[in-house]
N, C-alpha and C positions, 0 to 999 in steps of 0.2 A: 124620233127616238124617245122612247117613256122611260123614264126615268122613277124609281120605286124612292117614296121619301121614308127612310127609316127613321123611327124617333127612340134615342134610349132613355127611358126615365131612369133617372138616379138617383139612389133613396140614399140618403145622409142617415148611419144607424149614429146616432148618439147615444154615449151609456147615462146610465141610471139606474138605480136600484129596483131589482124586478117586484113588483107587486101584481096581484089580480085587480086589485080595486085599489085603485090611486088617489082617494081623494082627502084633504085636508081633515087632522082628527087632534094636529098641536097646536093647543090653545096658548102656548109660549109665544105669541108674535114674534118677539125678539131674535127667536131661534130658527125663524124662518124665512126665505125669499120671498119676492113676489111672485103670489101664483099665477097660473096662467093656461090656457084651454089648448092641446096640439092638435087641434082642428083645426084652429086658427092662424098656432104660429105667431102669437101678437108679444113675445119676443123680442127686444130689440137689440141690435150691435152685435155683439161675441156674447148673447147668449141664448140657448135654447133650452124649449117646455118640454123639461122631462122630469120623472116620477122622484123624488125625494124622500118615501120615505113617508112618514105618518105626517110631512108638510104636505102631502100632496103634489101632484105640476107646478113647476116651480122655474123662475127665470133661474136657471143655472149658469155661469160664466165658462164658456165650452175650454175645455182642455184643463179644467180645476185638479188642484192636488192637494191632498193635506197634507200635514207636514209629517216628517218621518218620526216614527218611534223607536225608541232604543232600551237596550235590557239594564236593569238597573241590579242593585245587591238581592238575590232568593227570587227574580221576578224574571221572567223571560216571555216578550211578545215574535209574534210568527204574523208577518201579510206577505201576500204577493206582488201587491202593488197598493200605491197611494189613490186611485183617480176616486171618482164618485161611486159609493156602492161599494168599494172595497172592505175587505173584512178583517179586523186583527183580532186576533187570539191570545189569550195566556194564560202561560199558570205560571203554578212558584215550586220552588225546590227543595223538594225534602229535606227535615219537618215541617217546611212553613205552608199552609193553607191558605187559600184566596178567600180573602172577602170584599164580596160587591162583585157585577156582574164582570166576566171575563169575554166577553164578546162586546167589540166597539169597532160601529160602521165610518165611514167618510161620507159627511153629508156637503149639502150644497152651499152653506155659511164657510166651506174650507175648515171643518175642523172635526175631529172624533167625537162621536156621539158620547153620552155618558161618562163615567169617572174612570181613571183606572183605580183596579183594584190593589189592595192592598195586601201584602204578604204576613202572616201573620205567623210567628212561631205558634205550635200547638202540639198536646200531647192528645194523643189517642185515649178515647173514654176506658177510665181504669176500672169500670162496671161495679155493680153492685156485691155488696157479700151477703151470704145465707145469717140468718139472724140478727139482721144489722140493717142499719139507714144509711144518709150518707148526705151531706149535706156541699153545694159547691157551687160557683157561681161562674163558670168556663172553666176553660182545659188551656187558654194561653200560660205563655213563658210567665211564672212567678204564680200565678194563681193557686189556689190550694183545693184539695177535699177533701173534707173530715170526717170518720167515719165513727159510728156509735156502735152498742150492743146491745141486743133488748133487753129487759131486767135479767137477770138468773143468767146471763151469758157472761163469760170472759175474754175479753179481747186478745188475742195472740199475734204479737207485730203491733207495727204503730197506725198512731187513730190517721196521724196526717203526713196524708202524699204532696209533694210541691213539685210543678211540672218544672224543667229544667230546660238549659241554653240546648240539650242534643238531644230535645222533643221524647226524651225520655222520664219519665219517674222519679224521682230518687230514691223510692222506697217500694218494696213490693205492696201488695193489696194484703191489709190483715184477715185473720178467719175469726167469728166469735165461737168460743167451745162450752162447751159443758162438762167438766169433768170436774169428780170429785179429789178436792185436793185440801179437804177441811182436815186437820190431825186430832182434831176428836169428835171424830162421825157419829161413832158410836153414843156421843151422849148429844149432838146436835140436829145429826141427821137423819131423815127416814131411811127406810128402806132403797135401796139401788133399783135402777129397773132399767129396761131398755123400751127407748121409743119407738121402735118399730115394731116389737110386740107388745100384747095386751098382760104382763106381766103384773099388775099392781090390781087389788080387788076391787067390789063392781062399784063402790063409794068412792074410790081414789085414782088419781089419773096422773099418769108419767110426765112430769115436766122439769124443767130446768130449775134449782134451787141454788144456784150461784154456787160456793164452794164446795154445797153438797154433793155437785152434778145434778144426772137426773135420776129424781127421785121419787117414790108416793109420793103424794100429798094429796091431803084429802080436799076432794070438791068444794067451790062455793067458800074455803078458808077462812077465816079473818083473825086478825091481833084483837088484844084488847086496843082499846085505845091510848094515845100515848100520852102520859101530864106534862102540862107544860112547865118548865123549869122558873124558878123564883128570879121575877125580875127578868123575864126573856119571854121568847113567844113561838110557837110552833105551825106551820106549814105543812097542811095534809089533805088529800084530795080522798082519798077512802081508806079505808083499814084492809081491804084484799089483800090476800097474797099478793107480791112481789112489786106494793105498793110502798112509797115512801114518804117517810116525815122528814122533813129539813126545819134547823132549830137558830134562833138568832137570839143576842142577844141586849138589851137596852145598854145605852151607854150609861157611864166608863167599864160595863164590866166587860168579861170575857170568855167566853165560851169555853171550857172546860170538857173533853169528853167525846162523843161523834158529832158531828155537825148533822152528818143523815144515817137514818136507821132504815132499816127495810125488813118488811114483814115475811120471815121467813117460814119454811114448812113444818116447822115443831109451833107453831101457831104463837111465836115470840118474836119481838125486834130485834135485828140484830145490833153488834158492837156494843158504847155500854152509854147507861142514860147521863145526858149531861148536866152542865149546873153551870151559873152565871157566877163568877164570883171578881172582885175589884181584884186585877193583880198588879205587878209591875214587870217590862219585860229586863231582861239583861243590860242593864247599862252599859257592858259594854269596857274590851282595858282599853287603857291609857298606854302610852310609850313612858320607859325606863320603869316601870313598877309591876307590884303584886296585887292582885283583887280577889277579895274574901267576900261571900254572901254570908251571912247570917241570918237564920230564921228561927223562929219564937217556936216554930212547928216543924220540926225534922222528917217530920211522917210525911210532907206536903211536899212534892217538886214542882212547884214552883212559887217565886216571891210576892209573899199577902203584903198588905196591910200593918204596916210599921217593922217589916226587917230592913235591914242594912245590909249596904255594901260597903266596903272597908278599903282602901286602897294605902298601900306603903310603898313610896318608892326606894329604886335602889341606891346601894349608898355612892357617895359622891353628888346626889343627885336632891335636888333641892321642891319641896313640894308649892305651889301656887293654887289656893285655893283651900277647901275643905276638904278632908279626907274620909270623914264619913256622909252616906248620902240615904235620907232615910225614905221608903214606897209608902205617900200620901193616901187620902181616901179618894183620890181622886184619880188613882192608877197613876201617878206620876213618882218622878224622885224630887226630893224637897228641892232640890238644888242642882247646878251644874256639876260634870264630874270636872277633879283637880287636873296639873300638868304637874310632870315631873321635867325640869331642868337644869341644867347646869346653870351655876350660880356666876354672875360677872358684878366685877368690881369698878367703881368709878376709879380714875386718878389721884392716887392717896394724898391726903393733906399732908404737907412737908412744913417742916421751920424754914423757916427766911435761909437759915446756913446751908441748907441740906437741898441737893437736885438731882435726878433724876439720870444715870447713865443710859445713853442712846436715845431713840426715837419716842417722846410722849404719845400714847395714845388714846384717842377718847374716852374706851373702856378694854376692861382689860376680861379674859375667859377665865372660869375655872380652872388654878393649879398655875396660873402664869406665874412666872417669878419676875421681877423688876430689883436690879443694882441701885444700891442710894451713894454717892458721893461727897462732899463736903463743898461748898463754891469757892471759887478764888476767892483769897485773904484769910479761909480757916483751913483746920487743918484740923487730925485724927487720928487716934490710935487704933481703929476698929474697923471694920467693914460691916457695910449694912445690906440684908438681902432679905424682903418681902416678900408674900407670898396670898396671892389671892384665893381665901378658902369660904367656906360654907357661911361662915359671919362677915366674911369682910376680908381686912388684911391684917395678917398675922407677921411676926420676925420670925425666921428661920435661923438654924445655924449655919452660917457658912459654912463651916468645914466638921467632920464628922468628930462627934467627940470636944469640939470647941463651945466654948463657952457661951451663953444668949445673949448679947451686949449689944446694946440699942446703941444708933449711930452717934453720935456727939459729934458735934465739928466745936471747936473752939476759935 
């Protein structure tokens, strides 16, 4: 009897992460197994040569898992399974955006490849405006952008956006305009015109003139130049239209005036020319009082060069310090300003016979009254009542209509 020997081969599929071409490309030693050739099989115990991933064939420990991932606050991951070659996913939840790669494999060290990503609040790009920049350095929670307008434009809304906790805005996008909103045109502004037509003649060209709107102004423009202020110094890149001078001044004085002029289309700067001049600022009231400026020059709003300030307090109320305070060459005031207080009293000196009814105390407030008595062994026809006022301590009258009789003990 013949007998047929069948042979079944059994191919052992072990997983691994599919590649076409398998061969070692991570220079990380650390992050790798030992490689190893599956022709060979050169493997040893519970593990076997399969493809790892930019490690190449790799002794893998057969039936490997990484460890599980779980959803944290805005961040939510999705696998099927943990073994080798498995793939997780994530994103985050509206407003928040992922940064850094959202796909992380399970390699052969037992662990996810890569970081996980992070969730980021973020607002949506609030774009650019017509005649205008914008200046910003992200769209995350708290960040800002701030917008400008080119010369001759005016801003409508605000310059700055700040992105918020509900990935929204807080503020809309502003527009920059043109329009004439100068109340005496007529003597500063050209002619009106529209930019979209060729309205202005063949020397002058419709542009934006800041309050003027848009206006002629003739070609190629320019200011005179601008003098610089005595004892200051000025800051100017050209004279063109719708160029500007910025003005500063040497210390201690003060800038007086516009700080920046801009060359407008009546071929003049605008706002008005400044002047350095030593001032002093507001000193400033005091509590319980009145303050008076005085100045040498009534024409002038604000305080030069030797006027004063005057301070009186109210009554009841006792003054500490000087009451006049005069503005130095040096922009300062000579002096501190005064206090106004109420006035206290020590514990009045008494004669040997004479003490104090009730409680001594240290000092005594404005307006207190304190009883005087006679001590045991004297005696008196009077009653004594003191009274802590603006000099010190004074005798009052007991009683209304009664006589002023300082205490006597006998």
């Amino acid at each position: 009897m013949k007998y047929a020997a069948v042979f079944i081969l059994a191919v052992l599929v072990v997983p691994g992460i599919r590649c076409k071409n398998c061969t070692r490309t991570n220079r990380q030693s650390n992050s790798c197994l030992k490689s190893c050739d599956p022709a060979q099989d050169d493997c040893k115990g519970t593990r076997d040569c399969v493809c790892d991933g930019d490690c190449g064939y790799s002794c893998v420990k057969r039936g490997l898992r990484c460890p599980r991932l779980t959803n944290i606050d805005h961040r939510r991951v999705r696998y099927r399974n943990t073994t080798l070659g498995s793939v997780a996913r994530y994103r985050c939840i509206l407003p928040y955006t992922s940064v850094g790669s959202r796909k992380r494999t399970c390699r052969g060290n037992g662990a996810w490849d890569g970081k996980e990503p992070i969730c980021k609040l973020t607002c949506t790009d609030p774009g650019s405006i017509l005649h205008g920049t914008r200046k910003q350095n992200g769209f995350e929670l708290g960040k800002k952008v701030q917008y400008s307008c080119s010369p001759g434009f005016t801003m409508q809304g605000n310059s700055s956006l700040t992105c918020t906790r509900t990935g929204a805005w807080n503020r809309i996008r502003p527009n920059c305009t043109c329009k004439r909103t100068n109340n005496k045109a007529y003597r500063y502004c050209k002619s009106q015109c529209d930019p979209d037509s060729n309205s202005c003649t063949r020397n002058r060209g419709c542009v934006c003139d800041g309050d003027c709107g848009y206006s002629c102004v003739t070609k190629d423009l320019e200011c005179r130049k601008p003098p610089a202020p005595e004892n200051g110094r000025r800051e100017y890149s050209s004279f063109k239209f719708g160029s500007t001078v910025r003005y500063q001044c040497n210390k201690p004085y003060t800038l007086l005036g516009s700080k920046m002029r801009t060359c407008r289309g009546i071929r003049e700067w605008d706002g008005t020319e400044p002047s350095c001049k030593i001032i002093c600022q507001d000193p400033g009231d005091i509590g319980f009082a009145n303050k008076q400026i005085h100045r040498r020059n009534y024409d002038e709003d604000y305080v030069a060069v030797g006027d004063r300030a005057e301070y009186n307090c109210f009554p009841g109320f006792k003054m500490v310090g000087n009451k006049l305070l005069i503005c130095n060459k040096m922009g300062e005031w000579d002096r501190a300003k005064p206090k106004c207080i109420l006035p206290s009293c020590d514990p009045p000196k008494l004669a040997d016979s004479v003490e104090l009814r009730g409680r001594r105390k240290s000092s005594y407030k404005y307006s207190d009254i304190v009883s005087l008595r006679c001590k045991a062994g004297y005696f008196t026809t009077t009653t004594g009542l003191m009274k802590c006022d603006m000099e010190g301590w004074k005798l009052i009258f007991p009683k209304k209509n009664s006589p002023l009789i300082a205490l006597v003990c006998l």
